[in-house]
Residue frames as a rotation matrix with the C-alpha (Angstrom) as fourth column:
UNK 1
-0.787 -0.324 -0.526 2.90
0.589 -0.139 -0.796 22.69
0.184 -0.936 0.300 -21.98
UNK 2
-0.838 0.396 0.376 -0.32
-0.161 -0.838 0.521 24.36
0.522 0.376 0.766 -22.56
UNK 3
-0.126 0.931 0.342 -2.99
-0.544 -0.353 0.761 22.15
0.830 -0.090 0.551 -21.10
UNK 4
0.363 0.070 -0.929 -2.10
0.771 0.537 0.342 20.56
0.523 -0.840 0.142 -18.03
UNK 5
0.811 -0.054 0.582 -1.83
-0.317 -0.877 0.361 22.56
0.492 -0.477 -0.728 -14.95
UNK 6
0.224 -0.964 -0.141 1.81
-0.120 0.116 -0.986 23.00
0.967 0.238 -0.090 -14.02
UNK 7
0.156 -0.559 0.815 2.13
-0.918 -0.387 -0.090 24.50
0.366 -0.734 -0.573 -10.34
UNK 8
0.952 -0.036 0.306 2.35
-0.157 0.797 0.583 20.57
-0.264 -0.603 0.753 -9.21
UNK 9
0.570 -0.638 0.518 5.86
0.578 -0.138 -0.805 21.25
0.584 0.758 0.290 -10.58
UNK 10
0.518 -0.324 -0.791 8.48
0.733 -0.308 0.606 22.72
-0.440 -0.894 0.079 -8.28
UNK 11
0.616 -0.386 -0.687 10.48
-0.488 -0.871 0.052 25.87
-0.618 0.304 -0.725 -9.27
UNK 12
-0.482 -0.809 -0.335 13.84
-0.747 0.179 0.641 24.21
-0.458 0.559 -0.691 -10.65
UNK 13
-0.284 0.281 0.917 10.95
0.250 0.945 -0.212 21.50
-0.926 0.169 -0.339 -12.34
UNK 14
0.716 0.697 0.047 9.24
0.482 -0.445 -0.755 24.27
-0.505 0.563 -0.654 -14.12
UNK 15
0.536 -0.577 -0.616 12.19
-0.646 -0.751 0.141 26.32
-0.544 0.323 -0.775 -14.95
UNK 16
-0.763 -0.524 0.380 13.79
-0.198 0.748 0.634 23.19
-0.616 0.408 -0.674 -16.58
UNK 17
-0.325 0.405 0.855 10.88
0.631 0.766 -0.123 22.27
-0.705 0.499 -0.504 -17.93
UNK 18
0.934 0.275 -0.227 10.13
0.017 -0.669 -0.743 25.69
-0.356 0.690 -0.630 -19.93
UNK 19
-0.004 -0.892 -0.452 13.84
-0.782 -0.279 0.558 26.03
-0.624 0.355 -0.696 -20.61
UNK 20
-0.724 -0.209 0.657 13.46
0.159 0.876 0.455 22.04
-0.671 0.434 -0.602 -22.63
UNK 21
0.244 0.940 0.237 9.66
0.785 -0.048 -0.618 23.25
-0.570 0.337 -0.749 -24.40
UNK 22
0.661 0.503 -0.556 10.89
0.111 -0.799 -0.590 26.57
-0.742 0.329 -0.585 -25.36
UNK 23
-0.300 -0.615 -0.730 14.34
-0.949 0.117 0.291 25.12
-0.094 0.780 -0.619 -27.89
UNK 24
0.492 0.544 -0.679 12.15
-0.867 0.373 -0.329 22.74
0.074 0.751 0.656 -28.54
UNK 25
-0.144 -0.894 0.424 14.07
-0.886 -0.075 -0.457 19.69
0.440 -0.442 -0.782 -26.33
UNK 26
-0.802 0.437 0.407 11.69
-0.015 0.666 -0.746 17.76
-0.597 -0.604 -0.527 -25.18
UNK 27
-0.538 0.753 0.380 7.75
0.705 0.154 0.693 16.52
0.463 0.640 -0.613 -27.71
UNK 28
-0.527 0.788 0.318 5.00
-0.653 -0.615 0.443 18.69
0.545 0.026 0.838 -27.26
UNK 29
0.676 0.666 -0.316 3.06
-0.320 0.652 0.688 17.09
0.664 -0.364 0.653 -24.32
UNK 30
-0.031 -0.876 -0.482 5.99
-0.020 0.483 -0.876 15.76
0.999 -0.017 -0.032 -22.80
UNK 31
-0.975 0.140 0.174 6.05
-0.201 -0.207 -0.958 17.96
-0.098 -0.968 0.230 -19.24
UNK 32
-0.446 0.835 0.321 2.19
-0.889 -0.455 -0.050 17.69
0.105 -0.308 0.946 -19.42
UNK 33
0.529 -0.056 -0.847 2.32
0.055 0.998 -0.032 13.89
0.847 -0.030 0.531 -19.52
UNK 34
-0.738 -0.314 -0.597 4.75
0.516 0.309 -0.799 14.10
0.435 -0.898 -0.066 -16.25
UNK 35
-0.820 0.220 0.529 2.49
-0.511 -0.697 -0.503 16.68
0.258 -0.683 0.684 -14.42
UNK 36
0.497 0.852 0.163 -0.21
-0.819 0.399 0.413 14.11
0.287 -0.339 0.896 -14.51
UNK 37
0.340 0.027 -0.940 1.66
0.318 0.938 0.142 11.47
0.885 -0.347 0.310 -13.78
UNK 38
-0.743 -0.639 0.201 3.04
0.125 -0.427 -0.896 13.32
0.658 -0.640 0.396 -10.88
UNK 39
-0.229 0.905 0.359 -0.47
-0.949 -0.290 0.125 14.77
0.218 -0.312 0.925 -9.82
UNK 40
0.605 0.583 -0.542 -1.47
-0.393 0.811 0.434 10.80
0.692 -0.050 0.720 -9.55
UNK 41
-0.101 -0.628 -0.772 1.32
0.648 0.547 -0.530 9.70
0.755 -0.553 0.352 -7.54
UNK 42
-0.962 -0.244 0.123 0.81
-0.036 -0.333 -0.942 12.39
0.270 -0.911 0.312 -5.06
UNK 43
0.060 0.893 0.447 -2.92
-0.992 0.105 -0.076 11.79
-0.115 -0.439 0.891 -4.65
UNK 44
0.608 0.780 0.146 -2.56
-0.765 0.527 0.370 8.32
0.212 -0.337 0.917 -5.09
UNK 45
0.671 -0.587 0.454 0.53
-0.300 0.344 0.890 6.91
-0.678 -0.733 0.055 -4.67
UNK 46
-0.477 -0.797 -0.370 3.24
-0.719 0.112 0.686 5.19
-0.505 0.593 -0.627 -6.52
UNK 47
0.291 0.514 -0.807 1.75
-0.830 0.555 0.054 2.80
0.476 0.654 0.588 -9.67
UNK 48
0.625 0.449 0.639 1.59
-0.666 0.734 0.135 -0.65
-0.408 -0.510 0.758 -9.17
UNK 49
-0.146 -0.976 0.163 4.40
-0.441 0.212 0.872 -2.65
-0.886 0.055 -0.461 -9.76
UNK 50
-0.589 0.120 0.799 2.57
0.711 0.546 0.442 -5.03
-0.384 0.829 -0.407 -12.07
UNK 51
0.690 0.627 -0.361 1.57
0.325 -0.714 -0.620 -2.09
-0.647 0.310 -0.697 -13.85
UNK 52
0.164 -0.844 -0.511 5.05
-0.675 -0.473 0.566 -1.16
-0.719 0.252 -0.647 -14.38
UNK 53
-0.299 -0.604 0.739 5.91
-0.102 0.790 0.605 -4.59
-0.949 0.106 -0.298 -15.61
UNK 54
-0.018 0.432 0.902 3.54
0.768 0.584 -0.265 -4.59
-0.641 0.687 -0.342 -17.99
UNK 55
0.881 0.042 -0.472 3.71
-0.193 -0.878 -0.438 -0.88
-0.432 0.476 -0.766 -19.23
UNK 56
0.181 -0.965 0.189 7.43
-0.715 0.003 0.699 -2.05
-0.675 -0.262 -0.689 -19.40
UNK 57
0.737 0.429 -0.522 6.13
-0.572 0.808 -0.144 -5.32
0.360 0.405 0.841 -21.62
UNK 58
-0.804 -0.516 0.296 8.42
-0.580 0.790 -0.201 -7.56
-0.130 -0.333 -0.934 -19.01
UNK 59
-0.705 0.602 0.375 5.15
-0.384 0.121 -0.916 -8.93
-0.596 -0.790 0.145 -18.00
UNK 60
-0.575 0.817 0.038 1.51
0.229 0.116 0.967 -9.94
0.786 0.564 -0.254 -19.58
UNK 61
-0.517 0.465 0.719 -1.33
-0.810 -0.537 -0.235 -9.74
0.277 -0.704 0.654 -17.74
UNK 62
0.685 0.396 -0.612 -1.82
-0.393 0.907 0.148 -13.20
0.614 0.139 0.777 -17.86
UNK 63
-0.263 -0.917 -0.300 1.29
0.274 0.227 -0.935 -13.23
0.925 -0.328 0.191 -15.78
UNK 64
-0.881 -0.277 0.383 0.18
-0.205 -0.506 -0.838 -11.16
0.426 -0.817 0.389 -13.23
UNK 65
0.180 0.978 -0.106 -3.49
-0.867 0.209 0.452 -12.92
0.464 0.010 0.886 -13.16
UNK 66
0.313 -0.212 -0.926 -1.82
0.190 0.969 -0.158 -16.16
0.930 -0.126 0.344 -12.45
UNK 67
-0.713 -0.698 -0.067 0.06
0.226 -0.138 -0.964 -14.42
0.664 -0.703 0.256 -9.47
UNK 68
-0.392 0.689 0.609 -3.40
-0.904 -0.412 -0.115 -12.86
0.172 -0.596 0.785 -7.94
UNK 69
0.411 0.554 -0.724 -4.91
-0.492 0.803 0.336 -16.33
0.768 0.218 0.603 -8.02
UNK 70
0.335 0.058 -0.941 -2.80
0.743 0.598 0.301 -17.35
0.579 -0.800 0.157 -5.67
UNK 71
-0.781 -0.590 0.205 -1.92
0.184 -0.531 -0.827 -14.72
0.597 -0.609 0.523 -4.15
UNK 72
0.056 0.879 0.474 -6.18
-0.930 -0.127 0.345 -14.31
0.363 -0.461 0.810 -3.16
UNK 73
0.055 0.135 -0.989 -5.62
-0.051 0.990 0.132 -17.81
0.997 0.043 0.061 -2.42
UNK 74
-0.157 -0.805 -0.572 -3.58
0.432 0.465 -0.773 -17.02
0.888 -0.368 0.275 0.32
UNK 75
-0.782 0.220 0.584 -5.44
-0.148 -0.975 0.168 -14.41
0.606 0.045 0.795 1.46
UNK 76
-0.012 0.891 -0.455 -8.20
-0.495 0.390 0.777 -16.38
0.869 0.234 0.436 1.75
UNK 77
0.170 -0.668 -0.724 -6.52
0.486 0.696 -0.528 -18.69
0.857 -0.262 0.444 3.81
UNK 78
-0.851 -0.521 -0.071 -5.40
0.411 -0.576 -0.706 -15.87
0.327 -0.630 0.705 6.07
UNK 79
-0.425 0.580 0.695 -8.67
-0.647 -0.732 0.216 -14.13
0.633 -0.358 0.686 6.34
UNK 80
0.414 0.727 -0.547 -9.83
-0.353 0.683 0.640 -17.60
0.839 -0.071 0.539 7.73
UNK 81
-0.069 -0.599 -0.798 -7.34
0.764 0.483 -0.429 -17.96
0.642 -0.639 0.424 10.06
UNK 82
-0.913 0.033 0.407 -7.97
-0.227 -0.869 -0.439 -14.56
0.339 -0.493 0.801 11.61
UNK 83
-0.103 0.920 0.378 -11.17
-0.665 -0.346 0.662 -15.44
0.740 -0.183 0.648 12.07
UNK 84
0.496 0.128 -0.859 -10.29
0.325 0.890 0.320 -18.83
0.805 -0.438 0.400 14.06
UNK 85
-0.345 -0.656 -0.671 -8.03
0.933 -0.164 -0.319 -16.94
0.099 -0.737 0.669 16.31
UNK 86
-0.145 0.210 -0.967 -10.19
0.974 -0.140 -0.176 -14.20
-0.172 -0.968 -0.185 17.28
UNK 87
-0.654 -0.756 -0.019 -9.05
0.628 -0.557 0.543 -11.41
-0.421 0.343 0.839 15.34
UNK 88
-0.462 0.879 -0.118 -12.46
-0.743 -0.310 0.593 -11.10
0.485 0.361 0.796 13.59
UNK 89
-0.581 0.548 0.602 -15.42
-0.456 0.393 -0.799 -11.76
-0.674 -0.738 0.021 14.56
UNK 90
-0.472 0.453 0.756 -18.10
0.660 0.750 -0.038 -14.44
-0.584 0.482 -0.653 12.64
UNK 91
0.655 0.729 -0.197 -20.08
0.372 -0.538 -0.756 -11.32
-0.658 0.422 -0.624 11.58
UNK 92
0.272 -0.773 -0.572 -17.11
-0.120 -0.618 0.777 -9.81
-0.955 -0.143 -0.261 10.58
UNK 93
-0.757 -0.650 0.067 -15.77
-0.412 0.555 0.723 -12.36
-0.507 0.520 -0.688 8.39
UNK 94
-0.077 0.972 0.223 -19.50
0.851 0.181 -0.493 -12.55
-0.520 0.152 -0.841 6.90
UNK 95
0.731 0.289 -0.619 -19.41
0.028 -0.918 -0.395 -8.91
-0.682 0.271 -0.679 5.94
UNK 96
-0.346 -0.858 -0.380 -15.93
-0.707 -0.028 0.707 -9.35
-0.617 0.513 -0.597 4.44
UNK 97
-0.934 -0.036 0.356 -16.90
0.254 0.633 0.731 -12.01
-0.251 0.773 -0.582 1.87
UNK 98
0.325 0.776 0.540 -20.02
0.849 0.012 -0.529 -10.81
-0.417 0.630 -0.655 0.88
UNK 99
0.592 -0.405 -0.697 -18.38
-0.187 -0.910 0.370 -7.31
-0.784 -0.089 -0.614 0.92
UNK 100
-0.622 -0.740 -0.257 -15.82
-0.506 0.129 0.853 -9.30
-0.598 0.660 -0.455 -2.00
UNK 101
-0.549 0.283 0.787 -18.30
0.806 0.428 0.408 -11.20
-0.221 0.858 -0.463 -3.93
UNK 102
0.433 0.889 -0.151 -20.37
0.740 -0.446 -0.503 -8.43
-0.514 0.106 -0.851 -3.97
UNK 103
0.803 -0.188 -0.565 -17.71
-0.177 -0.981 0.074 -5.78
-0.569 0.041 -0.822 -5.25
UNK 104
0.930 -0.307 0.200 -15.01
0.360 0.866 -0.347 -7.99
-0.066 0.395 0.916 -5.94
UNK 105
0.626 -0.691 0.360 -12.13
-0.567 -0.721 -0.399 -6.04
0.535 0.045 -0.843 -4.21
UNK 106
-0.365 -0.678 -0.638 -8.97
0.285 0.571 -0.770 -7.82
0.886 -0.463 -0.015 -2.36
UNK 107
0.417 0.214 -0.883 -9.46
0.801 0.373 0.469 -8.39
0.430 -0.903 -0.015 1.02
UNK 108
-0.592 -0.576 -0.563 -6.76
0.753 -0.645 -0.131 -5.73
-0.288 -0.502 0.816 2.21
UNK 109
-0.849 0.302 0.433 -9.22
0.006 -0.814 0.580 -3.06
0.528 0.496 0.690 0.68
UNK 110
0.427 0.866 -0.261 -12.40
0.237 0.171 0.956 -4.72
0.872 -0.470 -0.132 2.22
UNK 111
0.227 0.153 -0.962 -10.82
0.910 0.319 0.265 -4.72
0.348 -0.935 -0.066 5.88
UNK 112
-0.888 -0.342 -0.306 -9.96
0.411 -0.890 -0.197 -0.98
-0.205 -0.301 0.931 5.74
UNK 113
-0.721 0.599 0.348 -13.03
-0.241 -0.688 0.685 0.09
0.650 0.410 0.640 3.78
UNK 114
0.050 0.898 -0.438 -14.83
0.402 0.383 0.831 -1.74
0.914 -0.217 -0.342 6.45
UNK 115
0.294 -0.509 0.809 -12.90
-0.618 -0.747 -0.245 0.05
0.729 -0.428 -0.535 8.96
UNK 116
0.864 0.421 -0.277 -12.15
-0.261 0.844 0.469 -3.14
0.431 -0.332 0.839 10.69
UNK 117
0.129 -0.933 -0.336 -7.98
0.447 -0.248 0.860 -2.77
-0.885 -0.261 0.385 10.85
UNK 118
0.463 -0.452 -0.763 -6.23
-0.740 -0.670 -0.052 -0.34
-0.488 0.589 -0.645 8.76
UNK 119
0.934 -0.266 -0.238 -4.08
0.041 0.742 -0.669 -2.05
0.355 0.615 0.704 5.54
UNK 120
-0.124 -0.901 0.415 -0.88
-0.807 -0.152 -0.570 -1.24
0.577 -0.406 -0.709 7.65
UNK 121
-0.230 -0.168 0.959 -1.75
-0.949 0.257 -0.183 -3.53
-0.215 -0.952 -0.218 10.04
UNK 122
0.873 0.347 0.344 -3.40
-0.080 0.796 -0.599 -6.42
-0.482 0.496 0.723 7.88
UNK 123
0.595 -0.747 -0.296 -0.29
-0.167 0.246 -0.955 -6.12
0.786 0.618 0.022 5.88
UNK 124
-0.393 -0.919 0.030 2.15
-0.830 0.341 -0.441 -6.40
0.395 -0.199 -0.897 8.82
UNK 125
0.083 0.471 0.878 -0.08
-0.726 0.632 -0.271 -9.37
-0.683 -0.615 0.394 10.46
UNK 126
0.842 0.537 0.043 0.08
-0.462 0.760 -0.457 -10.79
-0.278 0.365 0.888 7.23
UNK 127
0.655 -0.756 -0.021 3.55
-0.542 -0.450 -0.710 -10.53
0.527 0.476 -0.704 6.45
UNK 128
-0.417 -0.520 0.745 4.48
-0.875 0.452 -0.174 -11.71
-0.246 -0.725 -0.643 9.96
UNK 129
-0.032 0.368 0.929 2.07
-0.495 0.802 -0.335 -15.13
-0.869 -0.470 0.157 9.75
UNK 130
0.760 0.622 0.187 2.08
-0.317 0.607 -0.728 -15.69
-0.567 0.494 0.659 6.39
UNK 131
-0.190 -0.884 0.427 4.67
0.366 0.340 0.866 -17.46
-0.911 0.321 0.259 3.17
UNK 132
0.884 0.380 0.273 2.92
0.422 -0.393 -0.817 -15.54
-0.203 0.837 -0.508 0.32
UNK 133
-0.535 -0.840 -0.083 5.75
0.694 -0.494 0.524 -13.88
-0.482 0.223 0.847 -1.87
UNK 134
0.204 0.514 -0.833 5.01
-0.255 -0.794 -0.552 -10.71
-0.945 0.325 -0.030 -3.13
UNK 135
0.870 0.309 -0.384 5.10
-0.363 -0.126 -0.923 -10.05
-0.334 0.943 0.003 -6.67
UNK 136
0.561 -0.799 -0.216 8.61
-0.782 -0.426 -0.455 -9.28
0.271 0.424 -0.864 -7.31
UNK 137
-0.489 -0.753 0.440 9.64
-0.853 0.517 -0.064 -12.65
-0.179 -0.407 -0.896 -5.68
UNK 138
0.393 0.341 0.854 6.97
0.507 0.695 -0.510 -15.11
-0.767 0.633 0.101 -7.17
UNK 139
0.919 0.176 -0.353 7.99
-0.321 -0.188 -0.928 -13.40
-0.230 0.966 -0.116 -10.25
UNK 140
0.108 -0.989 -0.098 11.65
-0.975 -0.086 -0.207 -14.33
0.196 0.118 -0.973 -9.67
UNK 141
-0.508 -0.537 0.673 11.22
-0.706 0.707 0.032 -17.72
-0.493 -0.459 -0.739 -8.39
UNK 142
0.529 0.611 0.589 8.87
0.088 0.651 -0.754 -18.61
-0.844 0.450 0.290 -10.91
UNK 143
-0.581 -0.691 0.429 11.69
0.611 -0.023 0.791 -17.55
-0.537 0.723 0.436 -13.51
UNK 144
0.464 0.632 0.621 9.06
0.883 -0.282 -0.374 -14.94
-0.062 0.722 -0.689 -15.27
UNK 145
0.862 0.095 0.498 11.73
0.240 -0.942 -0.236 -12.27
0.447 0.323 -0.834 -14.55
UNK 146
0.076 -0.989 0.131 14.95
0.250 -0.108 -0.962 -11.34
0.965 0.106 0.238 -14.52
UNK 147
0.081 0.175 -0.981 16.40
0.991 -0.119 0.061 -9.86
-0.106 -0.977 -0.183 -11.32
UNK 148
-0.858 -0.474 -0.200 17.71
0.367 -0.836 0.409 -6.62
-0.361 0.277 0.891 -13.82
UNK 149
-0.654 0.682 0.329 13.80
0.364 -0.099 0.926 -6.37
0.664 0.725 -0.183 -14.84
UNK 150
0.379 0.686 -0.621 12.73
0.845 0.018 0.535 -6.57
0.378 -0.728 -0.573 -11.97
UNK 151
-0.445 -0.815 -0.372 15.56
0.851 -0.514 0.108 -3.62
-0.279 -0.268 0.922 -10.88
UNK 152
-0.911 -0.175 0.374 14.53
0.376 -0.727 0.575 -1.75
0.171 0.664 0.728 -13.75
UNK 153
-0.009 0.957 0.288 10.87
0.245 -0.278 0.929 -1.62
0.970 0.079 -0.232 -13.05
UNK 154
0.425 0.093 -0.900 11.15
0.902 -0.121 0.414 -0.69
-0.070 -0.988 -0.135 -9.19
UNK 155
-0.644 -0.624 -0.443 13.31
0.536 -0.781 0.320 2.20
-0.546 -0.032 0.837 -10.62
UNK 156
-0.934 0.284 0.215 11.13
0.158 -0.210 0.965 3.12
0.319 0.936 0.151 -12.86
UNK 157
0.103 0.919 -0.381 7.78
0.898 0.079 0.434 2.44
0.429 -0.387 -0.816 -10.49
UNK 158
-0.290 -0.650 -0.702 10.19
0.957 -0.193 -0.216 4.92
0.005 -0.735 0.678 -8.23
UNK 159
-0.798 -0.388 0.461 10.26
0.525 -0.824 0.215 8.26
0.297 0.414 0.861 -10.72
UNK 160
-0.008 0.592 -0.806 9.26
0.782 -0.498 -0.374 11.42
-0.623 -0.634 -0.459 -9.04
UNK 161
-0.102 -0.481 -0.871 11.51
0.237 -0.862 0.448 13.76
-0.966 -0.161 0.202 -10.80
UNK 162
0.735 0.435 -0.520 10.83
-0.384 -0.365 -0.848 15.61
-0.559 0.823 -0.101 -14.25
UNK 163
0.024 -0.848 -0.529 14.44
-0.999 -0.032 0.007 14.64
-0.023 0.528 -0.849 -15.28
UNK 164
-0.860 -0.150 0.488 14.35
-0.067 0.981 0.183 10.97
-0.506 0.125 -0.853 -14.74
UNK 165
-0.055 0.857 0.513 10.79
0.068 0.515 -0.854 10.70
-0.996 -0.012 -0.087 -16.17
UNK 166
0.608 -0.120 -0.785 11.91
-0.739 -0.446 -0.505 12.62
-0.290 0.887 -0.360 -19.53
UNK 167
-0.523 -0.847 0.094 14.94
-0.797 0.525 0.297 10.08
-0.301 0.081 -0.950 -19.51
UNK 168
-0.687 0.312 0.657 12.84
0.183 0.948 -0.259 6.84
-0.704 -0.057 -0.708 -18.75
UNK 169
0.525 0.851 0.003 10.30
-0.172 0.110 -0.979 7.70
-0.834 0.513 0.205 -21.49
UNK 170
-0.530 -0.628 0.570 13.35
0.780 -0.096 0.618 8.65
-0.334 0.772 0.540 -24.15
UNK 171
0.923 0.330 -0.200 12.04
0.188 -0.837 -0.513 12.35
-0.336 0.436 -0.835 -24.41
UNK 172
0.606 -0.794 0.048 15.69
-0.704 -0.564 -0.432 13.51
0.370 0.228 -0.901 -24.19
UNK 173
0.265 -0.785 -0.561 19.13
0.549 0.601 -0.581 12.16
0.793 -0.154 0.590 -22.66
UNK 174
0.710 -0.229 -0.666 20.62
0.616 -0.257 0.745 12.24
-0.342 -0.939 -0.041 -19.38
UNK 175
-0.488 -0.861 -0.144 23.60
0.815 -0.509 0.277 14.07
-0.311 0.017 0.950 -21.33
UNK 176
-0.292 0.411 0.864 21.18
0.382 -0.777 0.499 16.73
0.877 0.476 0.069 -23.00
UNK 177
0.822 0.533 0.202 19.42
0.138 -0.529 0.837 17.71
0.553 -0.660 -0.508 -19.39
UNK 178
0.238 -0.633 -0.736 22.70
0.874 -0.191 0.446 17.67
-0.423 -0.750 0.508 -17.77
UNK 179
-0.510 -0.582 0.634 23.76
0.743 -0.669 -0.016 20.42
0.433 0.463 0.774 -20.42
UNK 180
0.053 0.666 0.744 20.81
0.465 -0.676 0.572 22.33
0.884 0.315 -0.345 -19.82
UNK 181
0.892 0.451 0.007 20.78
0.172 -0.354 0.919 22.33
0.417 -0.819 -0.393 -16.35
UNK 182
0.151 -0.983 -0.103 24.39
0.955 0.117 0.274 23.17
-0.257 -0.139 0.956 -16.51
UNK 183
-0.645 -0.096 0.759 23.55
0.442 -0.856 0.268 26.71
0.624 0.508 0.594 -18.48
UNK 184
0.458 0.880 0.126 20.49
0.356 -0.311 0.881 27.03
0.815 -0.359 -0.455 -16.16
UNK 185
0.525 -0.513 -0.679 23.16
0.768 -0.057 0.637 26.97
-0.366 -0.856 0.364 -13.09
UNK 186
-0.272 -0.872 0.407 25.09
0.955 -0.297 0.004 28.87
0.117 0.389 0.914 -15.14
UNK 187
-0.231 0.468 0.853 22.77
0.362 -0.773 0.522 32.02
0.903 0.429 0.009 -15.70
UNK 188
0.728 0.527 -0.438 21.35
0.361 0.248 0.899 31.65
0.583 -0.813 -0.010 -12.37
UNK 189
0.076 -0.782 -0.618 24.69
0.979 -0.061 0.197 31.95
-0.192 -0.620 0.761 -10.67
């Protein structure tokens, strides 16, 4: 608990988490391994599902390569239709593919970073016009996952809290942090 900065830690995070570090409850590293993963999820959001999967070994990355493939397919497809219907213009849709061979980022990244529509809006345009499945449903209908894998890793993509993240790693048990935070209430009261 020494060399990550904590304060990204809320009171009853920190006060659990010294109360698990100091009887020796939880590995050495443990809360400093959540405080960065916290710290990343609030500057960048929640990981990437196929991240999870594979951190999770449901997955390969051969698994999730095969999905991008077509999923850029589809993309593709879409960015080309926008462009027949108006949406973009020829230059546009010129800048956007050189803008991807040249960097080699997904389309939904190129039309924001170009400032061209925001990825809220490309995503619901695509959503509405297109049959792409996302991950979690090409992964189910291609049989490469369960639906309880797929469960587990959305729960798991989910974790904010110091107590579920200690759990999902197997620092401790849900019965060992309930105790604690049962004496913490206790003292406290």
């Amino acid at each position: 608990m020494a060399g990550e900065d904590l304060s990204i830690l809320d009171r009853d995070e920190a006060l659990l988490a010294s109360v698990l570090v100091k009887n020796k409850l939880v590995p050495e590293g443990a809360v400093d391994e959540f405080a960065r993963h916290k710290r990343t999820v609030l500057e960048s959001g929640k990981p990437y599902l196929g991240e999870v999967l594979i951190e999770l070994k449901y997955l390969t990355q051969a698994d999730i390569d095969q999905y991008m493939k077509e999923y850029e397919a589809d993309h593709n497809e879409f960015l080309d239709m926008l462009g027949k219907e108006g949406y973009l213009s020829p230059e546009q849709m010129k800048e956007i593919k050189a803008k991807r061979d040249e960097t080699g980022h997904d389309l939904i990244s190129l039309v924001s970073e170009l400032n061209i529509m925001t990825k809220e809006s490309y995503a619901r345009i695509f959503n509405k016009r297109s049959n792409s499945l996302r991950l979690g449903e090409w992964l189910l209908t291609n049989r490469k996952l369960t639906q309880e894998q797929l469960d587990a890793a959305l729960k798991v993509r989910n974790i904010t809290r110091l107590d579920e993240y200690l759990v999902h790693r197997q620092y401790c048990t849900q019965q060992t942090l309930n105790r604690v935070k049962e004496k913490i209430a206790a003292i406290s009261a």
